[in-house]
C-alpha positions in Angstrom: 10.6 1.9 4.0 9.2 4.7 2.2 10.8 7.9 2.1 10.1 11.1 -0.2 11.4 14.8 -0.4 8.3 16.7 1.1 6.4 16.6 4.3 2.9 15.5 3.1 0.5 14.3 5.3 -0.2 13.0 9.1 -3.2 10.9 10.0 -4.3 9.3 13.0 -6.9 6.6 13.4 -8.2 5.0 16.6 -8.2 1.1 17.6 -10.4 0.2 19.8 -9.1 -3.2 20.4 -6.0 -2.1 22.1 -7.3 1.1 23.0 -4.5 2.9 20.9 -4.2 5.5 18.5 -2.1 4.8 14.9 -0.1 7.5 13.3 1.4 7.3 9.4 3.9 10.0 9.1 5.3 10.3 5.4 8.5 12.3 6.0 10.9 14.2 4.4 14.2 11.8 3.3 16.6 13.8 5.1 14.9 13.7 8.5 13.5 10.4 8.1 16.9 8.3 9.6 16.7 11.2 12.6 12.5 10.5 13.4 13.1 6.8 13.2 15.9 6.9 15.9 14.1 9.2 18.0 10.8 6.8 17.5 12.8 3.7 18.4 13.7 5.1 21.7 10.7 5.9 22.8 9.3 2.8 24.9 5.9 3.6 24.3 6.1 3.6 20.6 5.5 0.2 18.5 7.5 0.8 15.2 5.5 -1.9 12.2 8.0 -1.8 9.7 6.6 -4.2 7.0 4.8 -1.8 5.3 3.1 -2.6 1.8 4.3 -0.4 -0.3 2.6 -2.3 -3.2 3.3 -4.5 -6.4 6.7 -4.4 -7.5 7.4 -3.4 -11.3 8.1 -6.6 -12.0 4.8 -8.2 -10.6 2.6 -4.9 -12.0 3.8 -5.9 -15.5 3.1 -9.9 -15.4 -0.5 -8.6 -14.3 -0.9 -6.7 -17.0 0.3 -9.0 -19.5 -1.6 -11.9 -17.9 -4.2 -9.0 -17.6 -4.2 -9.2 -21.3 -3.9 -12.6 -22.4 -7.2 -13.1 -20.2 -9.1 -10.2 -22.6 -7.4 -12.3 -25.8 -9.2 -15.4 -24.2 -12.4 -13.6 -23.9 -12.9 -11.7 -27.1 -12.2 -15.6 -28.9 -15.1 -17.1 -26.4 -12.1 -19.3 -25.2 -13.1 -17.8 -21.6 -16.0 -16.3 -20.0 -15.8 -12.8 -18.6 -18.1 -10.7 -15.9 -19.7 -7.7 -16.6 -18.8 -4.7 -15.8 -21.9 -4.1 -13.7 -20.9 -6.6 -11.0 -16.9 -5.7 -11.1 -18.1 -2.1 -9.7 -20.9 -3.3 -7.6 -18.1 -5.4 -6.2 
C-alpha cells in the first residue's frame, strides 16, 4: 500500500468497458487507515489493492549491475547493441 505525509493529487479516468469511473487517491498516512475503512464499506466501491508500486531495491540493483555487465559485453564486441535511435523511437 502506498502511504505518504501530504495530500498530493486525485485523478479520475473513465472506462468504457464497465461504464465506470477510476479514482487514485494518494493520501495523507494518518488518514489513510480511516479512508480505507470508510471505502470498504461502501458497497459500490471496488477496492484493487495490488498495486505496483515498482521494482524493489533489491531487483533495481541486479538491473543495474546486469545493466552493466551487458555495456562490458558490448564495448569488447562480445554482444551486439541497438542504437540509440530505435530505443527512443521505441
Amino acid at each position: 500500500m502506498i502511504k505518504t505525509t501530504q495530500i498530493m493529487s486525485t485523478s479520475v479516468a473513465y472506462s468504457s468497458q464497465k461504464d465506470e469511473q477510476r479514482v487514485v487517491l494518494t493520501v495523507s498516512s494518518g488518514k489513510y487507515d480511516f479512508l480505507m475503512e470508510l471505502l470498504e464499506n461502501l458497497e459500490f466501491v471496488q477496492i484493487e489493492h495490488n498495486v505496483y508500486d515498482g521494482d524493489s531495491r533489491e531487483e533495481i540493483i541486479a538491473n543495474l549491475n546486469q545493466a552493466s555487465k551487458d555495456i562490458k559485453m558490448i564495448r569488447e564486441g562480445k554482444l551486439v547493441g541497438r542504437p540509440v535511435e530505435e530505443l527512443l523511437n521505441e
